[in-house]
Each structure stands twice: as structure tokens, then as C-alpha cells.
ZALOSE-153278 format. One line per field, with one value per residue (C-alpha): residue in one letter; x negated, y, z negated. Coordinates in steps of 0.25 Angstrom, whole numbers, plus 5000, padded with zeros to 4 digits. Each point is the difference from the previous one (the first is absolute). Last residue first. Example, Ala and Ser with C-alpha at 12.3 -4.5 7.8 and 13.67 -1.06 7.14 Angstrom:
2
type = [S|A]
x = [4945|5006]
y = [4996|4986]
z = [4971|4998]
//
This chain:
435
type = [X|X|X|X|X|X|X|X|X|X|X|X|X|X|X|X|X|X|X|X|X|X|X|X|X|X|X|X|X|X|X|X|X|X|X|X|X|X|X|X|X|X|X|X|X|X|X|X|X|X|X|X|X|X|X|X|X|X|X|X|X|X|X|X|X|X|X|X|X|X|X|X|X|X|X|X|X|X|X|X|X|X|X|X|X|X|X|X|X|X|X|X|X|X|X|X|X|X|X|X|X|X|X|X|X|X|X|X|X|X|X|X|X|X|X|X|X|X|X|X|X|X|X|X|X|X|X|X|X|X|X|X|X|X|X|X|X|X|X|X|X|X|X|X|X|X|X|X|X|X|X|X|X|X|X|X|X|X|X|X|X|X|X|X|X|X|X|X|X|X|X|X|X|X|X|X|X|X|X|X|X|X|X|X|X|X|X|X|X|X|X|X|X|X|X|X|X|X|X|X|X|X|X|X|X|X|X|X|X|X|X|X|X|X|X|X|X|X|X|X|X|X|X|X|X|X|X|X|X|X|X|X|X|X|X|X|X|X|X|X|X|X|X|X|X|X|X|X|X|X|X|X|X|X|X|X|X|X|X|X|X|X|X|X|X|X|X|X|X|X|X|X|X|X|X|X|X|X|X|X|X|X|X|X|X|X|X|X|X|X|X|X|X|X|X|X|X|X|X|X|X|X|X|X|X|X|X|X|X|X|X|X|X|X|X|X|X|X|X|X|X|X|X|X|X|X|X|X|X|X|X|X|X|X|X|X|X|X|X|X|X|X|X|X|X|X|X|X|X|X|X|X|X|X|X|X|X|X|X|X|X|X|X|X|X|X|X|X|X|X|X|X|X|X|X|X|X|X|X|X|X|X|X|X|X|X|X|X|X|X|X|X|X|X|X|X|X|X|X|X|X|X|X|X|X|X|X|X|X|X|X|X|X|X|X|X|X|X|X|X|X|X|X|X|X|X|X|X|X|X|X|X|X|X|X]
x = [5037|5015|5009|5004|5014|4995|4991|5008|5010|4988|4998|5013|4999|4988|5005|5012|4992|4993|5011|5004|4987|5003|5013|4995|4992|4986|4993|4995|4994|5002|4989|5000|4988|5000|4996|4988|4992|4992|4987|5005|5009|5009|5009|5006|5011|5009|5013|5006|5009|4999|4986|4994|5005|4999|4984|4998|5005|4992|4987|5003|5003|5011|5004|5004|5006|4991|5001|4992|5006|4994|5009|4994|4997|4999|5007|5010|5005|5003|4987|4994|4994|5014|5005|5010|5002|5014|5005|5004|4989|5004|5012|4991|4987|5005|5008|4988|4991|5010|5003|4984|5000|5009|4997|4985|5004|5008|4990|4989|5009|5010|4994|4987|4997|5003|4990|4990|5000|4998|4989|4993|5002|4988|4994|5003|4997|4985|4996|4985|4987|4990|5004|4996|5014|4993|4993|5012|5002|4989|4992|4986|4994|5000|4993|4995|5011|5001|5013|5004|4996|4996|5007|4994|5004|5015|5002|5003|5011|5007|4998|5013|4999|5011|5003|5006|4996|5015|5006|5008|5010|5000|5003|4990|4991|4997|4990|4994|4987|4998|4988|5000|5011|5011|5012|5005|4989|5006|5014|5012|5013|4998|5001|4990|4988|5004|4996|4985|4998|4987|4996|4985|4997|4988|4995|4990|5008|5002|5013|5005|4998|5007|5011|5004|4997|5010|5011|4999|4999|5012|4998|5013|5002|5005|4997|4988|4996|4998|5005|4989|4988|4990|4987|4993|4984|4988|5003|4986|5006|5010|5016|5004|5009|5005|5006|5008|5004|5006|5010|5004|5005|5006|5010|5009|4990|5003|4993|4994|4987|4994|4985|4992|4985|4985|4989|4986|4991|4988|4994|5004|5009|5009|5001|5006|5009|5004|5005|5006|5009|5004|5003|5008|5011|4999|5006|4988|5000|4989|4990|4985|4988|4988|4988|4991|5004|5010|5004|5013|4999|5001|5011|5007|4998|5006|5010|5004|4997|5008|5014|4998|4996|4993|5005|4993|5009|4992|4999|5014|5002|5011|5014|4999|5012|4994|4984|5006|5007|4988|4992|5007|4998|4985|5001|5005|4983|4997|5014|4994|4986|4996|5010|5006|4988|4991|5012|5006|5013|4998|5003|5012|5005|4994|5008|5014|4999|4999|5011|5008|4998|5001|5012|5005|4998|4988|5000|4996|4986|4997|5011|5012|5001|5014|5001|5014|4997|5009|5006|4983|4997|5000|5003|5006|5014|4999|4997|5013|5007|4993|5011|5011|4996|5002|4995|4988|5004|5001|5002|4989|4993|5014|5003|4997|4985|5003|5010|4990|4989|5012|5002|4984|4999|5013|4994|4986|4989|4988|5005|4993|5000|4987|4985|5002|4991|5006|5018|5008|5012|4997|4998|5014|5007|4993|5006|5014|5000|4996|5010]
y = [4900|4999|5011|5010|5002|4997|5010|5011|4995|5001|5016|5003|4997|5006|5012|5000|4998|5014|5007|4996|5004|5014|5000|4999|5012|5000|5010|4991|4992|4990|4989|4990|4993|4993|4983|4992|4997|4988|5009|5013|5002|5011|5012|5012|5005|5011|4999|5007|4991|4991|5002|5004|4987|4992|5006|4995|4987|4997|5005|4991|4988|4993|4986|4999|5014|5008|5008|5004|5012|5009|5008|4991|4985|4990|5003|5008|4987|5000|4994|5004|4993|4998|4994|5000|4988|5001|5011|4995|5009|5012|5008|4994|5005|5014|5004|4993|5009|5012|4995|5000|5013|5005|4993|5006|5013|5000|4993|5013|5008|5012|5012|4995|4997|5013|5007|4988|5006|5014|4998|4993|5013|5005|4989|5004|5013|5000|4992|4997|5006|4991|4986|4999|4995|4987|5005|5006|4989|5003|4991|5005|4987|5008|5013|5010|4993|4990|4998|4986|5003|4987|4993|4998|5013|4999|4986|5003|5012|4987|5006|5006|5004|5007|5003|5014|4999|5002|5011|4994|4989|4993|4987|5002|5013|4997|4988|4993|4994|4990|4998|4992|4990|4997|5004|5008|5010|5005|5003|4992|5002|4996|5013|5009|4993|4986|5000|5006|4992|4994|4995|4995|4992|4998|4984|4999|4994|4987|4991|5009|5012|4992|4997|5015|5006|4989|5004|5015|4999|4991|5002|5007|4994|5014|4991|5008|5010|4988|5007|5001|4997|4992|5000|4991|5005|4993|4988|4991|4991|4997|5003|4995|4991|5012|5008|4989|4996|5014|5000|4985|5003|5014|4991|5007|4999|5007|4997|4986|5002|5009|4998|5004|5001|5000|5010|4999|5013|4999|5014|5007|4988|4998|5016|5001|4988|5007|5014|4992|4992|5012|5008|4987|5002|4986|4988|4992|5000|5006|4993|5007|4991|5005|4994|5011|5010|5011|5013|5008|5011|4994|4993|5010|5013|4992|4995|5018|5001|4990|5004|5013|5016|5003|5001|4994|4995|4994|5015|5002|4989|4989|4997|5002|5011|5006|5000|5005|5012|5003|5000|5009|5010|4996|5005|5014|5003|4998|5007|5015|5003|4989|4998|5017|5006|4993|5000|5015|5000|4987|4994|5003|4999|4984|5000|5004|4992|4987|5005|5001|4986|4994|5008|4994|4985|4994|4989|4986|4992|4987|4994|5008|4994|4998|5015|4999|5010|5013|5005|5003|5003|5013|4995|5006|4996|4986|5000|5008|4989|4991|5004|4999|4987|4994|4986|5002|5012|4992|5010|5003|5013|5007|5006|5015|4999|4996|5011|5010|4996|5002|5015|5001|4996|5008|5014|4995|4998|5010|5007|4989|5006|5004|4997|4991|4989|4993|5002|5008|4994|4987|5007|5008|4986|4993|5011|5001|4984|5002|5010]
z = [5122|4996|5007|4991|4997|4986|4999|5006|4986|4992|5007|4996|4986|4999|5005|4991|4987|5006|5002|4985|4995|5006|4994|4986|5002|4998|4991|4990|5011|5008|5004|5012|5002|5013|5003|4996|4986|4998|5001|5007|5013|4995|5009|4995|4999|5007|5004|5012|5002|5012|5005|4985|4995|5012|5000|4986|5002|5013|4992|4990|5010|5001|5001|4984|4996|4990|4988|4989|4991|4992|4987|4991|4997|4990|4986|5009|5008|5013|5003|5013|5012|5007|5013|5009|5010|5000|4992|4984|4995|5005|4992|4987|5006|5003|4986|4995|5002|5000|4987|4994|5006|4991|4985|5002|5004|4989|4990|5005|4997|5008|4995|4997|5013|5005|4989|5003|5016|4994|4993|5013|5005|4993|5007|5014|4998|4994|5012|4998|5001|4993|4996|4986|4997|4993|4990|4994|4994|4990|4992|5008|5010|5012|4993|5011|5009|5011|5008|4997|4986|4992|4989|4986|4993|5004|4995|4986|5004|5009|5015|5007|5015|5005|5015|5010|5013|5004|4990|4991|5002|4987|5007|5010|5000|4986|5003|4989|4995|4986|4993|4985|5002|4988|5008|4987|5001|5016|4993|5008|5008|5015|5012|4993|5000|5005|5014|5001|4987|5004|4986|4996|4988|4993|4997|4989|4990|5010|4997|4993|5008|5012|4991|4995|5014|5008|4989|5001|5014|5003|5015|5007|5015|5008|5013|5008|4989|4989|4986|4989|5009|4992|5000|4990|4997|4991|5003|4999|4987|5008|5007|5014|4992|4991|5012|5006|4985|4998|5014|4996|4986|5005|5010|5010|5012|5012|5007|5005|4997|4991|5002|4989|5006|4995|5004|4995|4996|5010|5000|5014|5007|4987|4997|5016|4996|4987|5007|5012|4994|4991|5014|5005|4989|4993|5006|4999|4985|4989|4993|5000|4994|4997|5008|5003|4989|4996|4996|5002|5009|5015|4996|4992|5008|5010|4992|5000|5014|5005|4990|5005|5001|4987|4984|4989|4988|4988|4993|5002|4989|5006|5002|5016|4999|4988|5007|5013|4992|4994|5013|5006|4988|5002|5012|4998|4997|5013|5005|4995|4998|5012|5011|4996|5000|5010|5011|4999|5005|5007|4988|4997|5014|4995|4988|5005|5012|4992|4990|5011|5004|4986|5000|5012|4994|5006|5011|4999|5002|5004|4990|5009|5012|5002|5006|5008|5009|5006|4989|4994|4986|4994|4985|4987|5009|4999|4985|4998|5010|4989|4989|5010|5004|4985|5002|4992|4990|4988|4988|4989|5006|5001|5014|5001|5002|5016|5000|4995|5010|5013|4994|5000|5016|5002|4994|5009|4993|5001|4988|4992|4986|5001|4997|4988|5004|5007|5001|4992|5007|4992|4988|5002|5003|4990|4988|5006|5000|4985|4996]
//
């Protein structure tokens, strides 16, 4: 009864508006036999059970997508749904955008708030992970001479948000290098934060896993020190790469802002993100578009963002539907196997190399990897040149070599292809005349 019950919500869809009769009879046939298999058994290996999850996608035969962490294709139904609302709303634009799907949002944002863990009104919705820290750095108050901690290997958008408020008013910057990665020790990735910490830190950044190497922080664990050391301290979450795909509730990480992207791991709409602010913390932090009332407790402050694309966030509903069909621990449990399905099958290679831990406890579904002698860029084009197989590139602070990233929806035999490729590209290597 209660799987009957999820699966006529789910099809009910956002807000209510229909039963979803613009899904296909084999796109809602295919959802069934995702809801058919029991909540509590281990899928992870079962290649029959993600062929299901294979086929709710439209991704491409003909490439090897490993380049799924910058953003990652949306399940069919998310698609149709997407089409859905914006005929919809091409019907008759002012009606249906501002009587009708306006007010559908707070649906979405309910089901965001119970899949983040959190109070709906502490959940903000806008387009990504950038634009919601963002809102956060150049919101939050502060003086000529605070101090901001955060670590060199942070997504370059962050860097750039603080360094742009260090040259306007004078805030100081200090900087966590992680260096080597991976690092497998909690006890040393706390203390690097609570040595930059004094009586002048008023911000600690953290990026809960690193985007270039999958490295997991031990956010709970670095918050709680450095606000011991200094009371002060706020703490700022870049969780474009854990909501979603890593197991948690946002109030248990212990930090007071936090920004997400849902067109990664959740796979909605692209330009889809979530910003969560702390209820207390609301009040104080500044609109990053401005308002009648910028300092009003109101999350929705921070959707003031004029005409917008109704569509794509009444899909996002969708997108949490899909996700909470399989799980968020399943999806977890799977793409941390594929991870190290690759790396094991790779690492004894000659002149292979990994920035990555196999280890759940410190790292994700991203994957660093690299040969000695080789350039990123030379990686990433033998990959592509040979097979077909897409990754991307990385030459960032102490990180060098291609960022290969599967998906729920990738085929166990596409990570063989591309365990074969590298295999095949080591043995051109060692044919290689020395330089």
C-alpha cells in the first residue's frame, strides 16, 4: 500500500496540476519497475536494476559521457515535464507564470526542504551553486580587516567572489592548501582550518567535496573546531557536489549558509541551484538583487529575480520525484562502485596515477586521474580520440590530469570501455620513445 501511495504522488507531479499525461505509457511503465524493487535490498551491483535507470535517460550511444560533475542530463520525465510547463505557459504567459506555477513553488520548495532536511522557509531556490554563495559573500557583513579562511582548491567562482570583496573593502584572505590529495586523515584536514583560525575570523569556506579530485571535507568536524576556537566564526558550505549524490541533512553539517546545484546529482533542469540560509541568519544577509526590504526574515528575499523560467523550476519537482524513487544512499552506494570499479582495474598500470581515495568516507562519485609524462589536455584528447569518451581536463592548484565522472545512468560496460582505453593508452606510453 505505501509503494502504491508514493507512486500515485509521484505521478501526481507539482503542484497538483495533472496526472502527468505528458509521459509517455513506457516512460511510467519503466518508473513502476524502478518503485518495484524493495527500499531495503542492496541494489549496487544488480545490473538489471540500473538498466531500468539507464533506460529513464535519453543519453547519447555514440559518447562515453565521463563528465558528469559539471552538469548531467535530466531523466526523460524531467524533460517532458519541462515541455509540459512551458506550452503551459505559452498559452497565456501572465496567467499561468504568475496565478498559476508562482504559487506551485512552494510545493517545490517542500519537497527540497524534506530531501535537504531542513525548514522550507531556509530553502531559496535560483539557478546555481555560484549564484546562491554569491548571494552569501556578498550579502553577509563585514569589516576592513576581517578575516576569510578558505582553501586554494576551491571552486574558482568562490575564489573570485571574496578576492573581488578583499580589493573593494579590505577584508583579509587566508588559504588551506590541501596538498598532496588525497588525504585520508580527518585530524589533519580540521587542523589545517583551525591554524589559519583567530580572533579576526569572522568567515571559514569550505567546499564539502573538492570538484577537481572528489576529496570529502569533514564539514561537521572542521565547523565544530573552528567555532570553538573563535565563537564568532560563520560557516560557509559549497555543497554543489554532495547534495543529492552523498547521504546527509544540511542542519547536521553544523555550518550556517550552505549553496547547491540540482542540475548535477539531482539532475533537474540545468540552471537550476539552492541556496539555504540558517532561519536566524536570514534577517542579517543582504539581497544580491536588491529589494524594498533586503534585510526582511524572508527566504524568499532572495528569488526577487524578476521574470524567470517558471518551467524549469516546476520541473525541478520532478527531478526530487525521480530521485526519490531510487535514494539518495543508493545512488550513493552506485557511483561510489563505478568509481572504484575504474580506479582498482587502473591503478597498477604503469605510470597511472590517482588523486582520489577509494574510500567512501573520502571521496564521491569524481575521479582524478592522470598518467605520468602526459599532459591533462593529452589525456583528455586520447580519451576522446580513441573511444569516444568524454572527460574533462584539470590544471588547478596542485591538481593535474582529467576528471572522469559516471553517473547513475552509466552502464557498467561503458566504464569497462573506458578501463580498457586507459589501458591501451599506458601500453602506447610505454612503447614510447624516452624524451
Amino acid at each position: 500500500m505505501q509503494r502504491r501511495n508514493f507512486l500515485q504522488n509521484l505521478m501526481l507531479g507539482t503542484g497538483g496540476l495533472s496526472a502527468l499525461p505528458f509521459t509517455s505509457q513506457a516512460t511510467n511503465q519503466n518508473l513502476q519497475r524502478i518503485l518495484g524493487y524493495a527500499p531495503q535490498k542492496d541494489v549496487t551491483t544488480d545490473e538489471d536494476y540500473w538498466a531500468q535507470i539507464q533506460l529513464a535517460f535519453s543519453a547519447s550511444p555514440n559518447l562515453i559521457n565521463m563528465s558528469n560533475a559539471g552538469v548531467s542530463p535530466q531523466p526523460i520525465m524531467v524533460q517532458d515535464a519541462l515541455t509540459h510547463y512551458n506550452k503551459l505557459c505559452n498559452e497565456a504567459p501572465t496567467y499561468y507564470m504568475w496565478r498559476i506555477l508562482d504559487e506551485n513553488r512552494e510545493a517545490v520548495r517542500s519537497k527540497l526542504a524534506d530531501l535537504a532536511g531542513c525548514l522550507p522557509d531556509e530553502i531559496a531556490m535560483n539557478r546555481n551553486a555560484t549564484e546562491a554563495l554569491d548571494t552569501i559573500i556578498l550579502g553577509l557583513e563585514l569589516q576592513k580587516g576581517d578575516e576569510v579562511v578558505m582553501s586554494l582548491q576551491d571552486y574558482p567562482n568562490m575564489l573570485h567572489g571574496w578576492r573581488q570583496r578583499e580589493k573593494r573593502e579590505g577584508i583579509v584572505m587566508k588559504y588551506v592548501n590541501h596538498n598532496p590529495l588525497p588525504c585520508e586523515d580527518n585530524d589533519l584536514l580540521v587542523r589545517r582550518y583551525v591554524e589559519l583560525v583567530t580572533e579576526n575570523t569572522r568567515i571559514v569556506h569550505l567546499t564539502h567535496m573538492i570538484n577537481w579530485t572528489g576529496q570529502l571535507l569533514p564539514v561537521k568536524a572542521i565547523s565544530e573546531a573552528v567555532k570553538k576556537k573563535n565563537p564568532k566564526i560563520k560557516v560557509v558550505v559549497d555543497a554543489a557536489h554532495t547534495f543529492a549524490q552523498i547521504t546527509y541533512k544540511i542542519p547536521d553539517l553544523g555550518c550556517d549558509y550552505l549553496g547547491a546545484s540540482l542540475h548535477k546529482w539531482l539532475c533537474a533542469p540545468f540552471g537550476t541551484g539552492l541556496l539555504w540560509v540558517k532561519k536566524e541568519h536570514i534577517a542579517s544577509l543582504w539581497t544580491h538583487t536588491p529589494s524594498d526590504n533586503p534585510l526582511k526574515d524572508d527566504i524568499r528575499k532572495f528569488e526577487g529575480l524578476g521574470t524567470r523560467s517558471f518551467p524549469i523550476e516546476m520541473a525541478i519537482g520532478h527531478a526530487v520525484n525521480f530521485h526519490n524513487a531510487i535514494g539518495t544512499e543508493r545512488i550513493q552506494k552506485r557511483l561510489q562502485y563505478l568509481k572504484n570499479y575504474l580506479l582498482t582495474r587502473c591503478v597498477d598500470l604503469p605510470n597511472f596515477y590517482t588523486q582520489t581515495s577509494l574510500k567512501p568516507e573520502f571521496s564521491g562519485a569524481i575521479a582524478l586521474i592522470g598518467f605520468k609524462g602526459m599532459t591533462s589536455g593529452e589525456l583528455h584528447n586520447s580519451l576522446m580520440k580513441k573511444s569516444r569518451i568524454y572527460t574533462s581536463p584539470v590544471t588547478w592548484e596542485n591538481v593535474v590530469g582529467v576528471r572522469v565522472t559516471p553517473h547513475i545512468y552509466t552502464p557498467i560496460k561503458d566504464m569497462d570501455k573506458v578501463i580498457l582505453t586507459l589501458q591501451d593508452i599506458a601500453k602506447d606510453q610505454n612503447k614510447a620513445p624516452s624524451k
